[in-house]
PAMAR-193259 format. One record per residue: residue number from 1; residue in three letters; x, y, z of N, C-alpha, C, O in turn. Coordinates in steps of 0.05 Angstrom, whole numbers, plus 5000, padded with zeros to 4 digits. Each point is the difference from the previous one (the first is absolute). Layout:
<nodes>
 lumvo bavex  n_X  n_Y  n_Z ca_X ca_Y ca_Z  c_X  c_Y  c_Z  o_X  o_Y  o_Z
   NUM   Ala    X    Y    Z    X    Y    Z    X    Y    Z    X    Y    Z
...
</nodes>
This chain:
<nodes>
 lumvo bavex  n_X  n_Y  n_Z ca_X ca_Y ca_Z  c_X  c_Y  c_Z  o_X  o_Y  o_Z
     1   Unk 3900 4600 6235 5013 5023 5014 5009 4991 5027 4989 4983 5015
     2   Unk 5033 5032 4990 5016 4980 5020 4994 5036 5026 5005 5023 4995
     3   Unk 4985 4966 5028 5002 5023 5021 4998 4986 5034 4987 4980 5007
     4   Unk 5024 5031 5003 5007 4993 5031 4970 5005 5014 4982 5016 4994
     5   Unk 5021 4967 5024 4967 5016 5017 5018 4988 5028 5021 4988 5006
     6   Unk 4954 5027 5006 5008 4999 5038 4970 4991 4997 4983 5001 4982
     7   Unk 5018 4988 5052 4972 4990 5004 5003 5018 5028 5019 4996 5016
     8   Unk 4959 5026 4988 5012 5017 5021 4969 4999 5014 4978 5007 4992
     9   Unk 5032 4979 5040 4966 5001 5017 5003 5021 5024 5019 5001 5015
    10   Unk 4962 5013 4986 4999 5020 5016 4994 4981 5036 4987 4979 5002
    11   Unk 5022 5032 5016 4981 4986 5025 5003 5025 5026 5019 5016 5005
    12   Unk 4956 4979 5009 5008 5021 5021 5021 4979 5032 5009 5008 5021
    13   Unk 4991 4963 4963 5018 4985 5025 4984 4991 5016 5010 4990 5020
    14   Unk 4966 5009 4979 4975 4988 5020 4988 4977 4991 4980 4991 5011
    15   Unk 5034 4997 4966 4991 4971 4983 5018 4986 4992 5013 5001 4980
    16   Unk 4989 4977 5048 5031 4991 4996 4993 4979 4965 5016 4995 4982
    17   Unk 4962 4999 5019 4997 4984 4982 5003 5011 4972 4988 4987 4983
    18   Unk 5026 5035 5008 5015 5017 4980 5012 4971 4983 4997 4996 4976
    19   Unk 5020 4982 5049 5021 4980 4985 4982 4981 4977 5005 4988 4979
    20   Unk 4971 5018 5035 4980 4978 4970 4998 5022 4977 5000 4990 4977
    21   Unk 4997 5042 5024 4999 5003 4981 5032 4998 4986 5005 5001 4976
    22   Unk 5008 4996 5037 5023 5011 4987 5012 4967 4985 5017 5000 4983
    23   Unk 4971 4975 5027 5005 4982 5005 4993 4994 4968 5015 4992 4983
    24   Unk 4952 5013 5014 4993 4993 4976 5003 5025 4979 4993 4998 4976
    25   Unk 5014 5020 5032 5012 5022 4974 5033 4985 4987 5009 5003 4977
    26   Unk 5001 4985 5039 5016 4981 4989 5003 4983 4985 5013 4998 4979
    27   Unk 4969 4982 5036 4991 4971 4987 4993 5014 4974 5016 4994 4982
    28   Unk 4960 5028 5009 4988 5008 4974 5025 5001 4985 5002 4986 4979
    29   Unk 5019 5032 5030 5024 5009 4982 5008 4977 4995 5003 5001 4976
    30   Unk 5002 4974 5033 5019 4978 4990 5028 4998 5006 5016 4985 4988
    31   Unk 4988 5031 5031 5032 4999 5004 5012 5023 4986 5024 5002 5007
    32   Unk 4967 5017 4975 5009 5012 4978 5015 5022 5022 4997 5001 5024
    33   Unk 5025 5020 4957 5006 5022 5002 4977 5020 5009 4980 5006 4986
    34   Unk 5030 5006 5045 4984 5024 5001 5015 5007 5024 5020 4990 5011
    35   Unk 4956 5041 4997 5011 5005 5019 4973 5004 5024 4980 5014 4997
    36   Unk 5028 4970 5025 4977 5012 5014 5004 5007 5027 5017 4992 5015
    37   Unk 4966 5024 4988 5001 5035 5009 4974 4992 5028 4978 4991 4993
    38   Unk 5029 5012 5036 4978 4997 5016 5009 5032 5004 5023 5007 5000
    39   Unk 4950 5015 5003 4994 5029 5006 4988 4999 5029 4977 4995 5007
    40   Unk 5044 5010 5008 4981 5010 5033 4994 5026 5008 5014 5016 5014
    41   Unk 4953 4988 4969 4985 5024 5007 5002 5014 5038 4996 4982 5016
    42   Unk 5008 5034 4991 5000 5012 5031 5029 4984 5009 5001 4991 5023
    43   Unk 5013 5006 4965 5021 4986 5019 5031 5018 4992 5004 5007 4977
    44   Unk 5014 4997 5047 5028 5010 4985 5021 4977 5000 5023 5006 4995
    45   Unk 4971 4963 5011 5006 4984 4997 4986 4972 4994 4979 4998 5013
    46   Unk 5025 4987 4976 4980 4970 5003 5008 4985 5028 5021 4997 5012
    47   Unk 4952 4995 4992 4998 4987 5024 5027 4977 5002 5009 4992 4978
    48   Unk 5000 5000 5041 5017 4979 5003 4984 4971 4992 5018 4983 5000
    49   Unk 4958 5003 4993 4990 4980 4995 5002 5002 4969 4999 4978 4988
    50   Unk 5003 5045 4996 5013 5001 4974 5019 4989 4990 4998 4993 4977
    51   Unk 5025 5004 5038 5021 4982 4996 4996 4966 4979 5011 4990 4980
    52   Unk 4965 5004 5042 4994 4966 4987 4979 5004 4978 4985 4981 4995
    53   Unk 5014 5037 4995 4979 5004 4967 5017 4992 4981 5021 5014 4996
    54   Unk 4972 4960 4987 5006 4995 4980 5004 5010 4979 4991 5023 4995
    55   Unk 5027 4962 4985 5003 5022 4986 5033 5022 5000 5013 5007 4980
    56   Unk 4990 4997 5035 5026 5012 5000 4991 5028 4989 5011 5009 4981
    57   Unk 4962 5010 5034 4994 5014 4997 5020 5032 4998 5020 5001 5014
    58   Unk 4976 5014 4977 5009 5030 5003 4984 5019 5020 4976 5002 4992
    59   Unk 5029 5010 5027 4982 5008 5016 5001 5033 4999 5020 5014 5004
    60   Unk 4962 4992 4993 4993 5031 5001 4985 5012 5013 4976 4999 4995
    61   Unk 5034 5018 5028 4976 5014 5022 4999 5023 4987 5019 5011 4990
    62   Unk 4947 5000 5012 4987 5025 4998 4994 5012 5022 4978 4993 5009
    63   Unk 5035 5025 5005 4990 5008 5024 4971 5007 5002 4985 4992 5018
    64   Unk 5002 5030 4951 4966 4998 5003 4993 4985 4988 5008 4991 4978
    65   Unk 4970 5002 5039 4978 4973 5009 4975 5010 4978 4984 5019 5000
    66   Unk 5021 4957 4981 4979 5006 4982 4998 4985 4969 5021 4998 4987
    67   Unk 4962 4994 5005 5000 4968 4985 5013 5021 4973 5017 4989 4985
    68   Unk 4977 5033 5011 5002 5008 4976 5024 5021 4997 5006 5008 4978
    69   Unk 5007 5000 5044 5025 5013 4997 5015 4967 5003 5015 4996 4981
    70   Unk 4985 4991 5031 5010 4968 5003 5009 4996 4963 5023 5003 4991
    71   Unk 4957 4991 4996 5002 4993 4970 5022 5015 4984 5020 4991 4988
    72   Unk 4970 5034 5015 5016 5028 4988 5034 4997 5013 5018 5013 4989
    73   Unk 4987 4972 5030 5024 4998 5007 5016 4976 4990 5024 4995 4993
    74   Unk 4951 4989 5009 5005 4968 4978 5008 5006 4981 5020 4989 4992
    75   Unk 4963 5037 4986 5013 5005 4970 5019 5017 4997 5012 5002 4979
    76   Unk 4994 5012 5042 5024 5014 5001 5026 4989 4997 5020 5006 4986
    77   Unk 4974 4970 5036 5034 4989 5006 5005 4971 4992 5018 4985 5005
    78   Unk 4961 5012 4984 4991 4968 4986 5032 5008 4978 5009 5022 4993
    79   Unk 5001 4948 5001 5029 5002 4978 4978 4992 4978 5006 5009 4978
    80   Unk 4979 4981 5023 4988 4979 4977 4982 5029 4970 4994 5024 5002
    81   Unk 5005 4959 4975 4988 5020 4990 4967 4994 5002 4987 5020 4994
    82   Unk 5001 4963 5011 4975 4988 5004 4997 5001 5036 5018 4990 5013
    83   Unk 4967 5019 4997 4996 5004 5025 4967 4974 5012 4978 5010 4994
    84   Unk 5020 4971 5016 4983 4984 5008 4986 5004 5028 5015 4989 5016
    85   Unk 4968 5020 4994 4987 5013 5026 4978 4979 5006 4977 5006 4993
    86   Unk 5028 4964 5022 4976 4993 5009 4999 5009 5032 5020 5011 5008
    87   Unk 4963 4986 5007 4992 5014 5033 5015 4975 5009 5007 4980 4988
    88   Unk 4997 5029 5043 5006 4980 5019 4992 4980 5021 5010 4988 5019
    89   Unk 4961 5014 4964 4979 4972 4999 4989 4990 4982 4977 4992 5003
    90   Unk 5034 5007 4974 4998 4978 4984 5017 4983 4991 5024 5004 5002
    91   Unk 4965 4973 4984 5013 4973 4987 4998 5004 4974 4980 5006 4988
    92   Unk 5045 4992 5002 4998 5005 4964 4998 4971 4990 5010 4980 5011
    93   Unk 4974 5019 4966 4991 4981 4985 5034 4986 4979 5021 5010 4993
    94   Unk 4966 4964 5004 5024 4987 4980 5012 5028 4976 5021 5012 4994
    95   Unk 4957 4988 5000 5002 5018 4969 5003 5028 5004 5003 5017 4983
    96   Unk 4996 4986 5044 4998 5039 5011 5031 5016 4987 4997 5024 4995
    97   Unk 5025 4967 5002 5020 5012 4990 5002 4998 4971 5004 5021 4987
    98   Unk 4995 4953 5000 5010 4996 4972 4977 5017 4979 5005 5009 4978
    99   Unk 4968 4991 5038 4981 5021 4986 4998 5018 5007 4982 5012 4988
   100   Unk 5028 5002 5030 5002 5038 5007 5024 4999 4988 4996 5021 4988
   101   Unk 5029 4972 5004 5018 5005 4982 4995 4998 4975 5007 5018 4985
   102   Unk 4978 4957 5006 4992 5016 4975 4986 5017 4984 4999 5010 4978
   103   Unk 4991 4988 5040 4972 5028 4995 5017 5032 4993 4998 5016 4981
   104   Unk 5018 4982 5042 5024 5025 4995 5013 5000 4981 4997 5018 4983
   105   Unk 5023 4961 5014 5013 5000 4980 4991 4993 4971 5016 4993 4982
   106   Unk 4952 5012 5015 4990 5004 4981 4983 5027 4989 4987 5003 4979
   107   Unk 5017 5009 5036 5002 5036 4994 4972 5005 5021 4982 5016 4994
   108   Unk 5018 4963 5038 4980 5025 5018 5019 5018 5011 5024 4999 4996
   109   Unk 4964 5020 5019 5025 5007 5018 4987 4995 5030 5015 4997 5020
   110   Unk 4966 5003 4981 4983 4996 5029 4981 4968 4994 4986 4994 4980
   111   Unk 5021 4992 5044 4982 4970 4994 4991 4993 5031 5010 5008 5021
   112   Unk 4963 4974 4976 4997 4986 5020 4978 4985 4997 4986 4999 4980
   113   Unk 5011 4983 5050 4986 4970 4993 4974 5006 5023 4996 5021 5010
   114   Unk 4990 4957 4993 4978 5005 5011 5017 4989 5021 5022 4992 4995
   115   Unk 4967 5009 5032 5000 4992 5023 4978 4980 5015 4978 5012 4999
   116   Unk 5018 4964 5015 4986 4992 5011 4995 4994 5033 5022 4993 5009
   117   Unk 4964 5007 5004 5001 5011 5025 5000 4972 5020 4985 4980 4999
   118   Unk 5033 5023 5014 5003 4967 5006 4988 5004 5030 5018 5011 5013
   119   Unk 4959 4985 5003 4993 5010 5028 5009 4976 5019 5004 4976 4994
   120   Unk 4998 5035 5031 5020 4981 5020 4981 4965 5011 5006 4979 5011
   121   Unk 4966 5036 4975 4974 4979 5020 4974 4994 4973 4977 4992 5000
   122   Unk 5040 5016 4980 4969 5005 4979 4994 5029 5002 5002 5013 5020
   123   Unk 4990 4995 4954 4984 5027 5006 4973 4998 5019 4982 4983 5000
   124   Unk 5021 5040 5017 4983 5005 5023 4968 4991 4982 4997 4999 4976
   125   Unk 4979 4994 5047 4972 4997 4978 4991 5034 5005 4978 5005 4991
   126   Unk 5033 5012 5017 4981 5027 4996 5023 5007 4979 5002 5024 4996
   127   Unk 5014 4962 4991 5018 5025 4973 4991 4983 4975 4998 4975 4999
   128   Unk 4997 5043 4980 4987 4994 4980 5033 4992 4979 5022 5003 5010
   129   Unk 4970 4988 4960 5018 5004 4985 5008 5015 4997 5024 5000 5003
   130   Unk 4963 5023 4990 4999 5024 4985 5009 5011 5022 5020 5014 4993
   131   Unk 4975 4989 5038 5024 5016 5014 5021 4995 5016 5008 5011 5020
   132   Unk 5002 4966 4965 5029 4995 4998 5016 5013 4990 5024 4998 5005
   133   Unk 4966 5019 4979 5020 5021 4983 5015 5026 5013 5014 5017 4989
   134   Unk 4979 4982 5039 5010 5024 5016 5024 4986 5015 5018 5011 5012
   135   Unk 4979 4963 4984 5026 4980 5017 5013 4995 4982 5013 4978 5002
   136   Unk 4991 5039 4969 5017 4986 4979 4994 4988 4979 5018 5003 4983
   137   Unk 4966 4985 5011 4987 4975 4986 4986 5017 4971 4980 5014 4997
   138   Unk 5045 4974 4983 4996 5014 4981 5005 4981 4969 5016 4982 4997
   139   Unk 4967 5027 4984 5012 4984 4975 4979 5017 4981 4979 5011 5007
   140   Unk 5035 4988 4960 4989 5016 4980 4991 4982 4980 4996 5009 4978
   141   Unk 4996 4952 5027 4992 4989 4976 5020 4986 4999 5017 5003 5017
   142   Unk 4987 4970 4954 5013 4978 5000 5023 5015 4982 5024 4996 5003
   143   Unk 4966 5021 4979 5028 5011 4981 5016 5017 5005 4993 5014 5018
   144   Unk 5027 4992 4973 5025 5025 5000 4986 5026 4996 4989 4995 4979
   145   Unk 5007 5022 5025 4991 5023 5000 5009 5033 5010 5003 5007 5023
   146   Unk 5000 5011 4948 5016 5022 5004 4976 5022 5014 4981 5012 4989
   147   Unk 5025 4986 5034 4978 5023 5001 5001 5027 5000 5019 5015 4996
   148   Unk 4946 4994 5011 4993 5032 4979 4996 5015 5031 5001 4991 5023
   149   Unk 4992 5039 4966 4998 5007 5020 4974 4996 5018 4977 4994 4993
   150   Unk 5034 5011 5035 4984 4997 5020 5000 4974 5012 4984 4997 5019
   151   Unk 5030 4982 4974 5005 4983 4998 5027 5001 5027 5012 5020 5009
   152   Unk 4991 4948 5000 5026 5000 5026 5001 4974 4997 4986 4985 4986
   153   Unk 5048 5007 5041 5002 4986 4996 5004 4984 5034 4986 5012 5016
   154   Unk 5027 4968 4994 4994 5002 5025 5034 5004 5016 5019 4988 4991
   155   Unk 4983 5028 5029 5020 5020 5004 5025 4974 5005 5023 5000 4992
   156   Unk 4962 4978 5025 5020 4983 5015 5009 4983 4980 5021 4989 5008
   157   Unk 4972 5000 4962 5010 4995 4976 5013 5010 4985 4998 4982 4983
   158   Unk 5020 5038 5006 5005 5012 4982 5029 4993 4991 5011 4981 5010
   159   Unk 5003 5034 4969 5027 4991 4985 4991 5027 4987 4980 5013 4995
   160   Unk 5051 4989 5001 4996 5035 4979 5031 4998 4985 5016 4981 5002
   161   Unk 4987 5039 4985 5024 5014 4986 5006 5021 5023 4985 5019 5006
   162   Unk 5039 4973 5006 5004 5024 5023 5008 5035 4989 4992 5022 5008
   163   Unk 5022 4971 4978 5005 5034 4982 4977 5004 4982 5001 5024 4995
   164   Unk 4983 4969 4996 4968 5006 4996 4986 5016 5011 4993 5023 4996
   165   Unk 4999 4952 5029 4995 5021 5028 5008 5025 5016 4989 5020 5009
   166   Unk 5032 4969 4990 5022 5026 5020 4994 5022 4973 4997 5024 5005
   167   Unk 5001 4967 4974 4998 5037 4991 4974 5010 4991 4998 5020 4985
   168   Unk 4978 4966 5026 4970 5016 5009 4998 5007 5027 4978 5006 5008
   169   Unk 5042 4995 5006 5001 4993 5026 4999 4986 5025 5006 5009 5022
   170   Unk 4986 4969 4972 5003 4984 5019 4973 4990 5011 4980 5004 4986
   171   Unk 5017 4982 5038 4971 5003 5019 4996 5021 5013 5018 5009 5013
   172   Unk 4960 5002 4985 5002 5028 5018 4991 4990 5023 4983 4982 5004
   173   Unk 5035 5039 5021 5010 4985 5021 4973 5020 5026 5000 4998 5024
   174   Unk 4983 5015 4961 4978 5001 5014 4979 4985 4996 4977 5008 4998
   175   Unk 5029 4974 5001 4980 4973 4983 5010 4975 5010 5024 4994 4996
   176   Unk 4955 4986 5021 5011 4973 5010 5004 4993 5032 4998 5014 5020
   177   Unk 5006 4963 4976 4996 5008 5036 5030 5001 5013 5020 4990 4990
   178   Unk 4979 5022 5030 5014 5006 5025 4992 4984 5020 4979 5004 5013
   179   Unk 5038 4972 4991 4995 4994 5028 4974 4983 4988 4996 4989 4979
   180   Unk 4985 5017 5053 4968 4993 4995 4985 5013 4989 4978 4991 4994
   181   Unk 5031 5038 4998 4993 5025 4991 4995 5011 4964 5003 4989 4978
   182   Unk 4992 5029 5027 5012 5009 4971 4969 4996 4984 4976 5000 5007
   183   Unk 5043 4998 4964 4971 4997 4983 5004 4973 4974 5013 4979 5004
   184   Unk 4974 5026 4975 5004 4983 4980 5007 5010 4979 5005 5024 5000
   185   Unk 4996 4958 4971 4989 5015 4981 5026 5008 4986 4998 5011 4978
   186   Unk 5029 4985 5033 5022 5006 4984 5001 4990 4974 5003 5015 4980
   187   Unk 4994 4955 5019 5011 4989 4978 4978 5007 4977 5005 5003 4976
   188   Unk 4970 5000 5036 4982 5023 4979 5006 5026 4993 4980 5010 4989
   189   Unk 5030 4999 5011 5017 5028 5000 5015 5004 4979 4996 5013 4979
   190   Unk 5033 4967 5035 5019 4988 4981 4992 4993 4970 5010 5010 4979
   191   Unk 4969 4970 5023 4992 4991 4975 4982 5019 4989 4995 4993 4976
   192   Unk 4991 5030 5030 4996 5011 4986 5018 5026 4995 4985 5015 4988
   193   Unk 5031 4994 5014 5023 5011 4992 5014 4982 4982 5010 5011 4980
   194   Unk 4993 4963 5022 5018 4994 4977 4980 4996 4978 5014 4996 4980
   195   Unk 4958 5002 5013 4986 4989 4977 4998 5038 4991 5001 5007 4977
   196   Unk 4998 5003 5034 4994 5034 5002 5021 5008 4976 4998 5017 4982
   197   Unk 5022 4967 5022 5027 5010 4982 5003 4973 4980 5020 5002 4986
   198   Unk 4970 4982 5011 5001 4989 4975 5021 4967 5006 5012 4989 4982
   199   Unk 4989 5002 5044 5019 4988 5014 4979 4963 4995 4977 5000 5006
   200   Unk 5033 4981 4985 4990 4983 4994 4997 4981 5047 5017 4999 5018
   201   Unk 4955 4993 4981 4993 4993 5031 4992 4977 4997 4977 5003 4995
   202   Unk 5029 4966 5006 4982 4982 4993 4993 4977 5026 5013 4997 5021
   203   Unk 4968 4992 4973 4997 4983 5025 5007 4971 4985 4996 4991 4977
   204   Unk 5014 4999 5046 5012 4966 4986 4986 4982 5023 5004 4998 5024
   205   Unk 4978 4991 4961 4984 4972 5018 5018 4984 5009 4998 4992 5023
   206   Unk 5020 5001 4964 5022 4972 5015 5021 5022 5016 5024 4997 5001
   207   Unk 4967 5019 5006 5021 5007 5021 4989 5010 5032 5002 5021 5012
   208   Unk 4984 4950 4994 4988 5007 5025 5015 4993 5016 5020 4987 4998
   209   Unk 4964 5029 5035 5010 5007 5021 4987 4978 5024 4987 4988 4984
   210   Unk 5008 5000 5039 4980 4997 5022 5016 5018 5017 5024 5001 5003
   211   Unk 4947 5017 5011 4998 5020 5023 4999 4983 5024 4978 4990 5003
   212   Unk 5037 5005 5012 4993 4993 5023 4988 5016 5024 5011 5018 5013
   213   Unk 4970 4974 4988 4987 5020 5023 5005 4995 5023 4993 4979 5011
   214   Unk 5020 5041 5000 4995 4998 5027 4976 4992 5028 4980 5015 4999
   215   Unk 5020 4971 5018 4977 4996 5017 4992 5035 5003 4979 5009 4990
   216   Unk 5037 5007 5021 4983 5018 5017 5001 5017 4985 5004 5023 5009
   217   Unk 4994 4973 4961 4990 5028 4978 4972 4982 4995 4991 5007 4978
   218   Unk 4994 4975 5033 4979 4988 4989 4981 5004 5018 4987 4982 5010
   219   Unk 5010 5048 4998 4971 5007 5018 4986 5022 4981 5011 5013 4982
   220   Unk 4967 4986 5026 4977 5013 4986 5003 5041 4999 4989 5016 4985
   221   Unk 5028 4988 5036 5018 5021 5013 5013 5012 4970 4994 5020 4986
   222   Unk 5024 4962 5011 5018 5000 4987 4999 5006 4975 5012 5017 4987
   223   Unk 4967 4962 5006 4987 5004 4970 4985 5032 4996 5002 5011 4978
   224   Unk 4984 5003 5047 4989 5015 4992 5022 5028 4999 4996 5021 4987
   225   Unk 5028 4972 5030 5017 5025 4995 5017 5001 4971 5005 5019 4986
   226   Unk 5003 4952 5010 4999 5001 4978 4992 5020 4970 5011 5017 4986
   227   Unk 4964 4966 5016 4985 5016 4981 4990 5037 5005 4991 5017 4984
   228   Unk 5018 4984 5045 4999 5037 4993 5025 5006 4991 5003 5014 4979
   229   Unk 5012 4980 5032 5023 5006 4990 5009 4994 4959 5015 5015 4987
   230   Unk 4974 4968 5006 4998 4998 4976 4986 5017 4983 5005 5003 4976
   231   Unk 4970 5013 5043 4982 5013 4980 5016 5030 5003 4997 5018 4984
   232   Unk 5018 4985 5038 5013 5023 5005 5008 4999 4974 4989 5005 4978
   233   Unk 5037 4986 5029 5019 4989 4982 4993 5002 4960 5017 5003 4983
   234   Unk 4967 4994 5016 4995 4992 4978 4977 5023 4984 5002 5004 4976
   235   Unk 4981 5007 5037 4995 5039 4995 5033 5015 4992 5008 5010 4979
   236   Unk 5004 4987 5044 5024 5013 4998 5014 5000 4972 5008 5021 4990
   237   Unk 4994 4955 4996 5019 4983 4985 4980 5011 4977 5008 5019 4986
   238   Unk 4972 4972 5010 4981 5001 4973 4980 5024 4991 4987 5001 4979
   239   Unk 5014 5027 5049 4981 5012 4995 5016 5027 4983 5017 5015 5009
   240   Unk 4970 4987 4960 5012 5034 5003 5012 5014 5013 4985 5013 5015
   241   Unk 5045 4995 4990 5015 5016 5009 4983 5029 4994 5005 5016 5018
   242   Unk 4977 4996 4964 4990 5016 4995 4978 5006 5018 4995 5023 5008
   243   Unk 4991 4957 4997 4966 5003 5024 5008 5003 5011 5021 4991 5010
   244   Unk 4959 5032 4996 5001 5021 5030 4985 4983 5027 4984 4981 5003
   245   Unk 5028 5032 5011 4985 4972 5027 4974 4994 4998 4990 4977 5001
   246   Unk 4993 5050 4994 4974 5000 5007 4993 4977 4976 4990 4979 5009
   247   Unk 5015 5020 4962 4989 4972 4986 5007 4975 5016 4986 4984 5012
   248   Unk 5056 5019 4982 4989 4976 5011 4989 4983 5029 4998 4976 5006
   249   Unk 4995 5053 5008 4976 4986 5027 4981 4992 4987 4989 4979 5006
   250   Unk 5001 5036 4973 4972 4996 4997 4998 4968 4981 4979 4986 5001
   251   Unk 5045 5006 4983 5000 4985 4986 4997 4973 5021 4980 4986 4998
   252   Unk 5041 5010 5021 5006 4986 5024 4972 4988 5012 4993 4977 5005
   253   Unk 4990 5054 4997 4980 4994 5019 4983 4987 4978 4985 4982 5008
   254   Unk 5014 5024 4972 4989 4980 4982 4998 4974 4994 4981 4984 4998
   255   Unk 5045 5015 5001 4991 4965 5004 4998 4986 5019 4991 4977 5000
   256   Unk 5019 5039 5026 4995 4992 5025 4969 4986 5007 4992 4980 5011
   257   Unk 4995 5041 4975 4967 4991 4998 4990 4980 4978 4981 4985 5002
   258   Unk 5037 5016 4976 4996 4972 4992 5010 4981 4993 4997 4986 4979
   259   Unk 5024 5009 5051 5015 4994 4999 4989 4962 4993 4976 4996 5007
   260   Unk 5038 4981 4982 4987 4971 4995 5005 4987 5021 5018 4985 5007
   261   Unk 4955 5028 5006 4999 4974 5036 4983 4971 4981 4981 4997 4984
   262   Unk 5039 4988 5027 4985 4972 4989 4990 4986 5024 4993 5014 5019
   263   Unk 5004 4957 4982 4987 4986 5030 5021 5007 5017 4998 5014 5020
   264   Unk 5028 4972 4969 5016 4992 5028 5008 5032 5015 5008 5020 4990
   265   Unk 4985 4973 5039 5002 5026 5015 5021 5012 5000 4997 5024 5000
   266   Unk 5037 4964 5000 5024 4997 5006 4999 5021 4964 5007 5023 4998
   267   Unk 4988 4969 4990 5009 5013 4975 4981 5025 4998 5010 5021 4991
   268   Unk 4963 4979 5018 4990 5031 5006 5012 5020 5010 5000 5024 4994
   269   Unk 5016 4956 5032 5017 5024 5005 5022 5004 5003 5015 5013 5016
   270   Unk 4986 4969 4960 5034 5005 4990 5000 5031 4978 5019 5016 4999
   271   Unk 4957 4985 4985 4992 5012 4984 5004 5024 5006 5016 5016 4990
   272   Unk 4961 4989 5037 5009 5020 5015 5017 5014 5011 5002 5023 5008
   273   Unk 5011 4960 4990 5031 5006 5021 5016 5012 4970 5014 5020 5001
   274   Unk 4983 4964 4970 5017 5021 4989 4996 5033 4989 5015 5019 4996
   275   Unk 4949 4974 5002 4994 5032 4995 4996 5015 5021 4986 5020 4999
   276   Unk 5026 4970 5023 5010 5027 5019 5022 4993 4999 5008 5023 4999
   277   Unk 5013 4964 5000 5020 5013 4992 4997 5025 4977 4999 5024 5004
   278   Unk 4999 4962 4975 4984 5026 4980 4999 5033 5009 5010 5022 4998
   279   Unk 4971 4962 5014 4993 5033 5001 5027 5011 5032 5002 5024 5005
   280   Unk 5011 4959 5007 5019 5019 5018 5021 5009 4982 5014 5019 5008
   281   Unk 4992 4969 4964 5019 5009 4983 4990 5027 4986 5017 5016 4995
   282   Unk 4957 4989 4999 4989 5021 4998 5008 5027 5012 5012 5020 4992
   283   Unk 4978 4973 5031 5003 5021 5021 5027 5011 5003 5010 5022 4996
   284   Unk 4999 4957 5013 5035 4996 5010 5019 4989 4986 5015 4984 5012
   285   Unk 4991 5024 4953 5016 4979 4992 5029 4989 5008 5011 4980 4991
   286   Unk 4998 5037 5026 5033 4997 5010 4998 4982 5031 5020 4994 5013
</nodes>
């Protein structure tokens, strides 16, 4: 099956190093036909250092500032019929295009790859494996896999069917971050709305990503706003639209208490930090 894609990267313009991702979303394509699409979230123009981005980019400003109205504008005005969304810090892998295309053009409509977290100095010695996953750092196993519900995928990876999408709606645009701000949990959302309706979601191992981390997202600070903001985020996204506050406080404060403090201190209270988010989504879900 023969279909157009765009490779469309969202940026808020604060990472000049966008040209590596855009550099190796290339290299992956091979030279091939496409169209690609740089999205400048908060901007009514692209910065003038845009000019020298490779590529022979299409430029599109979003005046609101926001990773997930950013996307929704990508699938709007994207020409392509396959829409490709990696972030504007990462490096796409050899195989990252020729296998998110075929995954599509083999009846998914939503795809994506794991991500690996590339840190500027080594991962810090107070961050564990396991909470690397709030910086990105994601994968589902060595095989192809359609997944079920409750199940996600990782936001800064993805490839879709853009008229797919666009007609469940889109990313919902109270979901994601703003700025430094905001929340998480969109592309959980998304995917569960599209498995909700019967919409094929699969994850493709050879279509990985490296996260480049930034130095000054690598404080202990950081990690812990993070993770409230995730547990916000993620009550919001997964809890019964039906529970009334008072459960789910009471549910919240539940696991808050048992909640899995392990040794490392940094992840105790990382833990913490998401079941109070939790429970502020409770109280205050808007």
């Amino acid at each position: 099956m023969t279909a157009s894609v765009t490779i469309a990267i969202p940026t808020r313009g604060d990472r000049p190093d966008v040209r590596k991702t855009l550099e190796s979303a290339l290299a992956s394509a091979h030279g091939g036909q496409l169209e690609l699409l740089v999205v400048w979230s908060g901007h009514d123009s692209p910065p003038i250092w845009s000019n020298a981005l490779p590529g022979d980019p299409r430029h599109l400003p979003v005046a609101l500032l926001g990773l997930s109205s950013a996307r929704n504008a990508a699938l709007e005005f994207a020409t392509g019929d396959l829409v490709l969304l990696p972030d504007d810090d990462v490096i796409c892998s050899a195989g990252w295009f020729d296998s998110m295309m075929s995954t599509l053009t083999g009846g998914a409509r939503i795809v994506g790859g794991p991500v690996t977290c590339k840190w500027p100095h080594g991962r810090p010695p107070w961050m564990s494996v396991e909470m690397e996953r709030v910086f990105g750092s994601f994968e589902l196993g060595a095989g192809l896999h359609d997944l079920s519900p409750g199940e996600g995928l990782a936001g800064g990876n993805m490839g879709m069917w853009r008229e797919a999408v666009l007609a469940i709606g889109g990313y919902d645009e109270t979901l994601g971050t703003t700025g430094r701000g905001g929340g998480m949990g969109e592309e959980n959302d998304l995917i569960d709305r599209a498995l909700a309706l019967g919409l094929q979601v699969t994850y493709v191992p050879e279509a990985g990503v490296d996260h480049m981390i930034e130095a000054r997202a690598v404080t202990r600070r950081n990690y812990l706003r993070r993770m409230y903001r995730f547990g916000r985020s993620m009550a919001i996204v997964r809890n019964p639209g039906g529970a009334s506050r008072s459960r789910k406080m009471a549910s919240a404060t539940k696991r808050a208490v048992k909640a899995p403090f392990v040794s490392n201190r940094m992840e105790q209270l990382g833990s913490a930090s998401f079941e109070l988010g939790s429970i502020r989504a409770a109280l205050w879900p808007s």
